[in-house]
DSSP file (Angstrom, degrees, kcal/mol; ACC not computed):
  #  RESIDUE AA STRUCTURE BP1 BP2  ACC     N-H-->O    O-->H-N    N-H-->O    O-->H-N    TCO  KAPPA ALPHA  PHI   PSI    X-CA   Y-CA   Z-CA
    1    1 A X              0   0    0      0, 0.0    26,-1.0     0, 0.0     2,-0.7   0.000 360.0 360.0 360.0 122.9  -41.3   16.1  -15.7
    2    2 A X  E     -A   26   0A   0     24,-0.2     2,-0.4    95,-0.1   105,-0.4  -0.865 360.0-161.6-120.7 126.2  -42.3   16.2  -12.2
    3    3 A X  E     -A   25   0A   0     22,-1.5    22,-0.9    -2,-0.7     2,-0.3  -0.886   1.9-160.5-128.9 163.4  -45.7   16.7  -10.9
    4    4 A X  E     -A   24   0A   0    103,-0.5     2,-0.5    -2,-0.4   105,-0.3  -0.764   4.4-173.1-119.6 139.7  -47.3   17.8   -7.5
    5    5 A X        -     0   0    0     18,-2.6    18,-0.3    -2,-0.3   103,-0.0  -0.785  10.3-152.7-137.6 110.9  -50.3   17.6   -6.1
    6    6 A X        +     0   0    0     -2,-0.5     2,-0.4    16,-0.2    16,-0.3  -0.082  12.4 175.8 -67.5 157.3  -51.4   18.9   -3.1
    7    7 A X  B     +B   21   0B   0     14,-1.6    14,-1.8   104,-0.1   104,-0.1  -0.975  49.2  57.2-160.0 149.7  -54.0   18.1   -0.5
    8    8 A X        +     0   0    0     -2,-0.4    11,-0.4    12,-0.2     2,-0.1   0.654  60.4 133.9 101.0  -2.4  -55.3   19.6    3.1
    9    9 A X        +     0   0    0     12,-0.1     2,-0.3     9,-0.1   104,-0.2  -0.313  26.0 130.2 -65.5 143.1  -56.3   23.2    2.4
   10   10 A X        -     0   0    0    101,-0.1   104,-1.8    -2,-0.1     2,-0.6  -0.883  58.2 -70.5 179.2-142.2  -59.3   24.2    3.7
   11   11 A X  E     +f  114   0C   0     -2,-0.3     2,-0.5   102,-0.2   104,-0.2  -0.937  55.6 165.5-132.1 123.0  -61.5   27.1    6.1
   12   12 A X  E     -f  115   0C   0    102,-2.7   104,-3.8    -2,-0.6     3,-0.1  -0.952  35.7-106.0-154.6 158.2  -60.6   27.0    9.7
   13   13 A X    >   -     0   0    0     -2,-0.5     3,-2.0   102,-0.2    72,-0.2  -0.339  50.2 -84.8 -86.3 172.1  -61.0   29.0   12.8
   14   14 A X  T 3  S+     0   0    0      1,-0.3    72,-0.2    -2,-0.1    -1,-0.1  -0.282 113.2  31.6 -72.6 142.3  -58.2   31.0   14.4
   15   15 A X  T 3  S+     0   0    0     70,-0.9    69,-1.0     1,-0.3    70,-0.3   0.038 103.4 106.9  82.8 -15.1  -56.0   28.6   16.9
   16   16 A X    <   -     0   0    0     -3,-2.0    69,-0.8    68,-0.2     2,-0.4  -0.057  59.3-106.4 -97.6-158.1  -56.6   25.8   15.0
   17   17 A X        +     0   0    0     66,-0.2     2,-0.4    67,-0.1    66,-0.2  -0.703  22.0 165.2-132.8-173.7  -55.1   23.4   12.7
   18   18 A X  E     - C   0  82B   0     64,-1.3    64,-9.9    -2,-0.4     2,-0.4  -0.990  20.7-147.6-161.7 144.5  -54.7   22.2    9.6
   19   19 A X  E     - C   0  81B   0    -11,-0.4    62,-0.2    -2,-0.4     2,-0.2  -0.948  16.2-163.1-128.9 115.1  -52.1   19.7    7.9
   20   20 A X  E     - C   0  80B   0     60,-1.6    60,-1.2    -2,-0.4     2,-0.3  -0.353   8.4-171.3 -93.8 155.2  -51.2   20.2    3.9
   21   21 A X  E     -BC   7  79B   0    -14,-1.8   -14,-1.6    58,-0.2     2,-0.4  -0.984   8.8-172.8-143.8 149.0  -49.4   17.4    1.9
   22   22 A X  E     - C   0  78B   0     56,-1.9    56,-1.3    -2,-0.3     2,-0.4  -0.969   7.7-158.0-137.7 144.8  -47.8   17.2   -1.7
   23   23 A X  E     - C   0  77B   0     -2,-0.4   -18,-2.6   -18,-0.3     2,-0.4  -0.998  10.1-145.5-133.4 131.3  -46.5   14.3   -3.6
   24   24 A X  E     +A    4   0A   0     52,-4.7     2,-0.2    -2,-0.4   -20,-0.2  -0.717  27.4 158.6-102.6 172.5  -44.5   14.5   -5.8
   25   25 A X  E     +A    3   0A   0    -22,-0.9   -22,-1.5    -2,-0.4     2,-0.2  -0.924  34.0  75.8-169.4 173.6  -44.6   11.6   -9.5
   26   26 A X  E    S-A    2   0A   0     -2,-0.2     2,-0.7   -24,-0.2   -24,-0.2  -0.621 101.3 -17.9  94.0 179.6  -43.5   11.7  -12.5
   27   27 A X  S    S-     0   0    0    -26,-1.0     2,-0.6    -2,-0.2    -2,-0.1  -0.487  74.2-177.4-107.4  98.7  -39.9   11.2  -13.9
   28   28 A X        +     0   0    0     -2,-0.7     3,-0.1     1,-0.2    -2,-0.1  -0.909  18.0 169.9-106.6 113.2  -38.1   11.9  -10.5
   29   29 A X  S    S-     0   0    0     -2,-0.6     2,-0.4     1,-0.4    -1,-0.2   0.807  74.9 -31.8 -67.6 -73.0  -33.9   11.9  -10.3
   30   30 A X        -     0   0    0      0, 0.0    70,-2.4     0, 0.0    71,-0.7  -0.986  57.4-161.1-139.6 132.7  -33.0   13.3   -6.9
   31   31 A X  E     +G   99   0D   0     -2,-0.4    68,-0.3    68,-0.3     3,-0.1  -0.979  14.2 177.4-118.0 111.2  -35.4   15.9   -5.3
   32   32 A X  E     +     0   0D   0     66,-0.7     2,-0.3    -2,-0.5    -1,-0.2   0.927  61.5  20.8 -79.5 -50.8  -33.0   17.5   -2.7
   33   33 A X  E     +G   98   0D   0     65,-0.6    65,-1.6    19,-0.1    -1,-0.3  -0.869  62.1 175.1-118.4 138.2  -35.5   20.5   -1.0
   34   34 A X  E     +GH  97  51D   0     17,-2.5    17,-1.4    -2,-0.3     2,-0.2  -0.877  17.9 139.0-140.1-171.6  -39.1   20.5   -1.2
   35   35 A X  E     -GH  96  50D   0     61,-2.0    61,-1.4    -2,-0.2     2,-0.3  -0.820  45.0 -78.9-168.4-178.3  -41.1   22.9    0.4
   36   36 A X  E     +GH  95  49D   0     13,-2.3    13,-2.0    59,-0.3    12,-0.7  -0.959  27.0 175.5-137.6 129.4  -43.9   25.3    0.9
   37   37 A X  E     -GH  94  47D   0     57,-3.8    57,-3.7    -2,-0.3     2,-0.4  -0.746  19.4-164.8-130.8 156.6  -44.3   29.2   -0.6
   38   38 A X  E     -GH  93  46D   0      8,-0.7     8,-1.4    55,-0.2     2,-0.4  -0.990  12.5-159.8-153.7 161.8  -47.5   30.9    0.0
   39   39 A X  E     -G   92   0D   0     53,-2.7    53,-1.0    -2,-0.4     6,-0.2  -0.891   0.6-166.6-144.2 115.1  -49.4   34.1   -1.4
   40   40 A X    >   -     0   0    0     -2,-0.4     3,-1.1    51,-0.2     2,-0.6  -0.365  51.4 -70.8 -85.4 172.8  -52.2   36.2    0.1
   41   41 A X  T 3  S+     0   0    0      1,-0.3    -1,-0.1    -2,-0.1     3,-0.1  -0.594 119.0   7.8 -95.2  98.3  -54.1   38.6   -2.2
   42   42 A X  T 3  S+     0   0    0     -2,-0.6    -1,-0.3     1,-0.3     2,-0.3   0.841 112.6 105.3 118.4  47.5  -52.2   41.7   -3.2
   43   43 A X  S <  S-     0   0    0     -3,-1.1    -1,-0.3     3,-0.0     2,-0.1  -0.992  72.3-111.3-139.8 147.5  -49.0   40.2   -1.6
   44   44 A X        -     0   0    0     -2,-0.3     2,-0.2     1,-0.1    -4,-0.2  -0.561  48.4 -84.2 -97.6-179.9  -46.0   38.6   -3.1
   45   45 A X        -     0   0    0     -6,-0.2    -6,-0.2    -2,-0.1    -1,-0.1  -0.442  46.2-159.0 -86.2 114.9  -45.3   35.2   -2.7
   46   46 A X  E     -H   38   0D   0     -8,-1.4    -8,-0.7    -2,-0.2     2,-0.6  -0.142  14.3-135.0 -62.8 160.3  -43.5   34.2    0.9
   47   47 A X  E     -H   37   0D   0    -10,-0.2   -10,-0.3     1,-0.2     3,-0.1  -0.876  25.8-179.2-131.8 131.9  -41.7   31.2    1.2
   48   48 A X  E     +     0   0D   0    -12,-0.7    12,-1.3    -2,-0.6     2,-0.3   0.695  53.3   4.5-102.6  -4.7  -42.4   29.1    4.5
   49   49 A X  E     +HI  36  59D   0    -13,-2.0   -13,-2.3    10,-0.2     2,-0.3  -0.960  58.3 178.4-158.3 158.0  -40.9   26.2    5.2
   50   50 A X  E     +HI  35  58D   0      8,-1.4     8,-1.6    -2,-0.3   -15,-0.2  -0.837   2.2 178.2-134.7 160.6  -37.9   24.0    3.3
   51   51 A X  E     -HI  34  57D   0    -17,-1.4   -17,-2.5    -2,-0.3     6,-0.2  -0.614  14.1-137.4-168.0 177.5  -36.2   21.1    3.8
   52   52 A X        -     0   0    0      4,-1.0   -19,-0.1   -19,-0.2   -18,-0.1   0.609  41.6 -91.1 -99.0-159.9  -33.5   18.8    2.2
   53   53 A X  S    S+     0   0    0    -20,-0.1   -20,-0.1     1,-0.1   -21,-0.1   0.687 123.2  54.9 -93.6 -36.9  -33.1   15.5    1.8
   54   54 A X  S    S-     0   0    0    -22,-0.1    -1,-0.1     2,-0.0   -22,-0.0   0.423 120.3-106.2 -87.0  -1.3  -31.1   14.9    5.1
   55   55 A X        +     0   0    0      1,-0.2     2,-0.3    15,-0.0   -22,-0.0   0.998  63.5 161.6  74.3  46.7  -34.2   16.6    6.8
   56   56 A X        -     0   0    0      2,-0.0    -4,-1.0     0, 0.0     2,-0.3  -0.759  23.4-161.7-106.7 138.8  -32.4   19.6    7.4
   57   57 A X  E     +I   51   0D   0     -2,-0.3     2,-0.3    -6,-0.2    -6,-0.2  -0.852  17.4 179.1-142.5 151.3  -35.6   22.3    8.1
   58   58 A X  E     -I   50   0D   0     -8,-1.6    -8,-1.4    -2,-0.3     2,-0.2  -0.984  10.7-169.3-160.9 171.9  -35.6   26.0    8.0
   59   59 A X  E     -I   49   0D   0     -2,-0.3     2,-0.3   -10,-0.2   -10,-0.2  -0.804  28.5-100.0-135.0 171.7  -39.0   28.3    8.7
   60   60 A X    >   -     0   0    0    -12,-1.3     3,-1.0    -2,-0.2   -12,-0.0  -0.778  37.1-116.6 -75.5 162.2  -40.1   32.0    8.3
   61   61 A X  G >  S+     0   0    0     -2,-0.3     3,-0.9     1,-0.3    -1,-0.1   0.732 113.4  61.8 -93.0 -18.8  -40.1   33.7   11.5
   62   62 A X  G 3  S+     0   0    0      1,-0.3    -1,-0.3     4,-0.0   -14,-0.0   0.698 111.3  38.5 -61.6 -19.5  -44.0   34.2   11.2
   63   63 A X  G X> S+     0   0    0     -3,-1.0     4,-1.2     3,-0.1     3,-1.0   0.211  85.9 127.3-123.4  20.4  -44.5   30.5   11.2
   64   64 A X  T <4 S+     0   0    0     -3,-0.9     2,-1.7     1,-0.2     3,-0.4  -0.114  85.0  11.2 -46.3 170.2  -41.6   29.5   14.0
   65   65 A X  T 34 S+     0   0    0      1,-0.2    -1,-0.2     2,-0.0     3,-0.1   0.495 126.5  62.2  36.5   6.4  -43.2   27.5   16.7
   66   66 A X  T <4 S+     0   0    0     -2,-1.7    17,-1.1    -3,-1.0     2,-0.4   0.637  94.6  47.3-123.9 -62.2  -46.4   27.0   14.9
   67   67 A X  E  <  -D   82   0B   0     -4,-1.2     2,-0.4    -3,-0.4    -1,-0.3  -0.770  58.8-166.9-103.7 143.1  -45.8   25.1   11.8
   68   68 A X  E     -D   81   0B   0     13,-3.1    13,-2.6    -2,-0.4     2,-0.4  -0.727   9.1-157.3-103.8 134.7  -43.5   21.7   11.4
   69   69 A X        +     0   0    0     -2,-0.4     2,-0.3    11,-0.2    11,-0.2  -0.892  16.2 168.6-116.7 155.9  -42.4   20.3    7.9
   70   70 A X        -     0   0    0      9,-0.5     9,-1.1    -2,-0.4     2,-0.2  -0.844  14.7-155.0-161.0-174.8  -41.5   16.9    7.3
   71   71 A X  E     -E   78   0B   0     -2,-0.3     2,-0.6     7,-0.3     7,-0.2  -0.886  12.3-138.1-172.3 108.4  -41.0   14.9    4.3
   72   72 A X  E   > -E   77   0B   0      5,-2.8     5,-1.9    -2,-0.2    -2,-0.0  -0.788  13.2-168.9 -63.6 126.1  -41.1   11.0    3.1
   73   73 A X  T > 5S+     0   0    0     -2,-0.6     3,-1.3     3,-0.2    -1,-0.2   0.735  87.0  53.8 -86.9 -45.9  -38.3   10.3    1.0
   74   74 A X  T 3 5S+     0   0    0      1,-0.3    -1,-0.1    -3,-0.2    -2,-0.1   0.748 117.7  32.7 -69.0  -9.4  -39.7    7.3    0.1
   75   75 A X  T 3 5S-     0   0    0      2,-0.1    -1,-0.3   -52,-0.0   -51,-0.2   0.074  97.9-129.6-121.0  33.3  -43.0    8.7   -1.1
   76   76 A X  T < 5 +     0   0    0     -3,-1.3   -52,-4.7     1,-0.2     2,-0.3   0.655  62.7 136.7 -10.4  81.2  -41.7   11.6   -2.2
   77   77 A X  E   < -CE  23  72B   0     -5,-1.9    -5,-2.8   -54,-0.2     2,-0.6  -0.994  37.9-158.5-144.8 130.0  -44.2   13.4   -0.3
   78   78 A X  E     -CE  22  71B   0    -56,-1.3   -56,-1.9    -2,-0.3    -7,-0.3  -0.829  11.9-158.9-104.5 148.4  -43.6   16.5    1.9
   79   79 A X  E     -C   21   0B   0     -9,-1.1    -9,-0.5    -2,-0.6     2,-0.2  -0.415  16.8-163.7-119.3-144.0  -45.7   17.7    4.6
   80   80 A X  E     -C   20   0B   0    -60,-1.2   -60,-1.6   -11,-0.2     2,-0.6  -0.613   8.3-165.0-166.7 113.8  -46.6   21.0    6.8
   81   81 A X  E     -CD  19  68B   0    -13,-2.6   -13,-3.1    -2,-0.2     2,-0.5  -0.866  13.7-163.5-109.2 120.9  -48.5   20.7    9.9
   82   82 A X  E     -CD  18  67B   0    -64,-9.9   -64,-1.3    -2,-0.6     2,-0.3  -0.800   9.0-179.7-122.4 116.7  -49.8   24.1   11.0
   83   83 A X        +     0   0    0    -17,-1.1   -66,-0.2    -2,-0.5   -67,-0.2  -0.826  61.1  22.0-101.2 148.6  -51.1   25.0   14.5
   84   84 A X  S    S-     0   0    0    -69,-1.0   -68,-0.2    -2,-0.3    -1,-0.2   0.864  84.7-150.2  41.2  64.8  -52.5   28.1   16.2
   85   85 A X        -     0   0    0    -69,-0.8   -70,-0.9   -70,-0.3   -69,-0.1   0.007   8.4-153.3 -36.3 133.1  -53.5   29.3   12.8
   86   86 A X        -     0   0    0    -72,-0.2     4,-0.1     1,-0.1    -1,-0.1  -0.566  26.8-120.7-100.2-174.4  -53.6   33.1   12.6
   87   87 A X  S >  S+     0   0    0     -2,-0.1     3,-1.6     2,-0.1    28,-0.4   0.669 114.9  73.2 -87.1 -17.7  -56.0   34.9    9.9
   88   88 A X  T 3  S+     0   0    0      1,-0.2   -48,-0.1    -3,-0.1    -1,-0.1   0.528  83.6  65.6 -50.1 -18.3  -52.5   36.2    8.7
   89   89 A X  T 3  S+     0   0    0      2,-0.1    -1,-0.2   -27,-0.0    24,-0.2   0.752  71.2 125.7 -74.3 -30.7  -51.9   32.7    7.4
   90   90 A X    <   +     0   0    0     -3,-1.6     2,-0.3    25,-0.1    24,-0.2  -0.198  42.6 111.2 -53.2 138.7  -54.7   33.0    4.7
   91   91 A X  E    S- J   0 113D   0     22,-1.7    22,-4.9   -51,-0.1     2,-0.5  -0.919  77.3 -81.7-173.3 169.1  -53.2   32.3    1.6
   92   92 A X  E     -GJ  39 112D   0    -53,-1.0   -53,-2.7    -2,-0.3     2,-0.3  -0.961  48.2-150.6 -73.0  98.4  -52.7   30.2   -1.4
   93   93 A X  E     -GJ  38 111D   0     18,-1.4    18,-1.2    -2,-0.5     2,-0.5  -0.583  11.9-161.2 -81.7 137.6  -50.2   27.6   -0.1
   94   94 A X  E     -G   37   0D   0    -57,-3.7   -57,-3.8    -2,-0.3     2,-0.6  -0.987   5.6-149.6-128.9 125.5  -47.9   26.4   -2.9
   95   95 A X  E     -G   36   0D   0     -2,-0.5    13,-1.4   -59,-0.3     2,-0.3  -0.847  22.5-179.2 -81.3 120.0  -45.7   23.1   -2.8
   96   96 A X  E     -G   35   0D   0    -61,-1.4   -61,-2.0    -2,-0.6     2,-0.3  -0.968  18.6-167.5-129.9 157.6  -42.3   22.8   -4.7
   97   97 A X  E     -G   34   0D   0      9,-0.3     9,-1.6    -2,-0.3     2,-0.2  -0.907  10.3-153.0-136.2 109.1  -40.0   20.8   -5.2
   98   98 A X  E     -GK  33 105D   0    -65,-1.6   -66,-0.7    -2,-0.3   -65,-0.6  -0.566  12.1-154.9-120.7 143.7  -36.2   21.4   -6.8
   99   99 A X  E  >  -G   31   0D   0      5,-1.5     4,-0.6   -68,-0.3   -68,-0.3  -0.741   6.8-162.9 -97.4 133.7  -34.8   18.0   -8.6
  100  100 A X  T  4 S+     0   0    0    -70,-2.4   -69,-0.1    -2,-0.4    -1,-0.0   0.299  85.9  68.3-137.8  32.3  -30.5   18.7   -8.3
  101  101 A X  T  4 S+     0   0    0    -71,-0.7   -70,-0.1     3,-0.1    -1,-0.1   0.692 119.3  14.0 -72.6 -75.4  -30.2   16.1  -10.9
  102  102 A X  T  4 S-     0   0    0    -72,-0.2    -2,-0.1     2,-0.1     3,-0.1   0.663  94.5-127.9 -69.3 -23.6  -31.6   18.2  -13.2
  103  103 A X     <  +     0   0    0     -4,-0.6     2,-0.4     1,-0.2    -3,-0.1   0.911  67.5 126.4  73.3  53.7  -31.6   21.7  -11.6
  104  104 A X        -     0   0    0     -5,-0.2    -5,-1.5    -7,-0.0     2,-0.6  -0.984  49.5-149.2-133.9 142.1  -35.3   22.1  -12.3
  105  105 A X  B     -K   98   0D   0     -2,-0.4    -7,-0.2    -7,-0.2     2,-0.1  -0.921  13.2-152.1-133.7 136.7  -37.9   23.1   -9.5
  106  106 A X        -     0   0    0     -9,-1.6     2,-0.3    -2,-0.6    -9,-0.3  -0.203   7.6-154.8 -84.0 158.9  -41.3   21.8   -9.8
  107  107 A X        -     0   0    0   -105,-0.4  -103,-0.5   -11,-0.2   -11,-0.2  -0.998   9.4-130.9-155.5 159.5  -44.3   23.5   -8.5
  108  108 A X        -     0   0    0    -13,-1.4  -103,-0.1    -2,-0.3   -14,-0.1   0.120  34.3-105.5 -90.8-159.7  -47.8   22.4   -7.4
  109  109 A X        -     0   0    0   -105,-0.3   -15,-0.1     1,-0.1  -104,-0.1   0.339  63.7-119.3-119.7   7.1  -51.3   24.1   -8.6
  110  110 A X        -     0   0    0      1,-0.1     2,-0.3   -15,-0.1   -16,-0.2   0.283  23.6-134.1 107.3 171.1  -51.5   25.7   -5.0
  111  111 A X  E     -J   93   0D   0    -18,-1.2   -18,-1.4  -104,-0.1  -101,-0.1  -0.841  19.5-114.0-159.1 120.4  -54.4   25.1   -2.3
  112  112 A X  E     -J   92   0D   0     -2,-0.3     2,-0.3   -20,-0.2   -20,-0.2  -0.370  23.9-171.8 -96.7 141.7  -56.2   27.6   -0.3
  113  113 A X  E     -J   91   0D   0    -22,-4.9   -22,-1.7   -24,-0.2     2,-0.5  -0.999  11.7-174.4-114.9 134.1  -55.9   27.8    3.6
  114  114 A X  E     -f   11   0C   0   -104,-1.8  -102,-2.7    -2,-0.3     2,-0.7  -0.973   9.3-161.2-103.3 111.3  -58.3   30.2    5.1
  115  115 A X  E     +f   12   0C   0     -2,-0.5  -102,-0.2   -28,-0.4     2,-0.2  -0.768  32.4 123.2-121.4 118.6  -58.3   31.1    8.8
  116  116 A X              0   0    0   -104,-3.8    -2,-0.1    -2,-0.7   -30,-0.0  -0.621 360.0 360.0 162.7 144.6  -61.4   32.7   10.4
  117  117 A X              0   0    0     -2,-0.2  -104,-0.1  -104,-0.0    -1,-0.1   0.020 360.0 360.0 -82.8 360.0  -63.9   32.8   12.7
């Protein structure tokens, strides 16, 4: 069982930033991707950044240029640095993490980013 817990959500005005984190603990094999999915209100859940183990990255084209992911291997902790915040980013930001020992993908309890003036 692996769990995540997230951190870095919070109320900010438009252009700015904000930087999320998750760690993951618990009975960890091999976590290949983690990541970030996120879901505004009466929308279904996007997903917005990945990346691997090798640091291999991929984005939605709404968050290109804006937001960066990274990842500790050793803390098995991913992160998501976001700049020039839209209000289009409020959401529930959701951390996951897929194990490919086990083939099982973990998910956090989600953290709200709110962007506005």
């Amino acid at each position: 069982q692996v769990q995540l817990v997230e951190s870095g959500g919070g109320l900010v005005q438009p252009g700015g930033s904000l930087r999320l984190s998750c760690a993951a603990s618990g009975t960890i094999f091999r976590i290949s991707v983690m990541g970030w999915y996120r879901q505004a209100p009466g929308n279904q859940r996007e997903r917005v950044a990945r990346i691997t183990s090798n640091s291999l990255t991929t984005y939605a084209d709404s968050v290109k240029g804006r937001f960066a992911i990274s990842r500790d291997n050793a803390k098995n902790t991913v992160y998501l640095q976001m700049n020039s915040l839209k209000p289009e980013d409020t959401a529930v930001y959701y951390c996951y993490a897929y194990d490919s020992n086990t083939l099982k993908t973990s998910w956090g309890q989600g953290t709200q980013v709110t962007v506005s003036s």
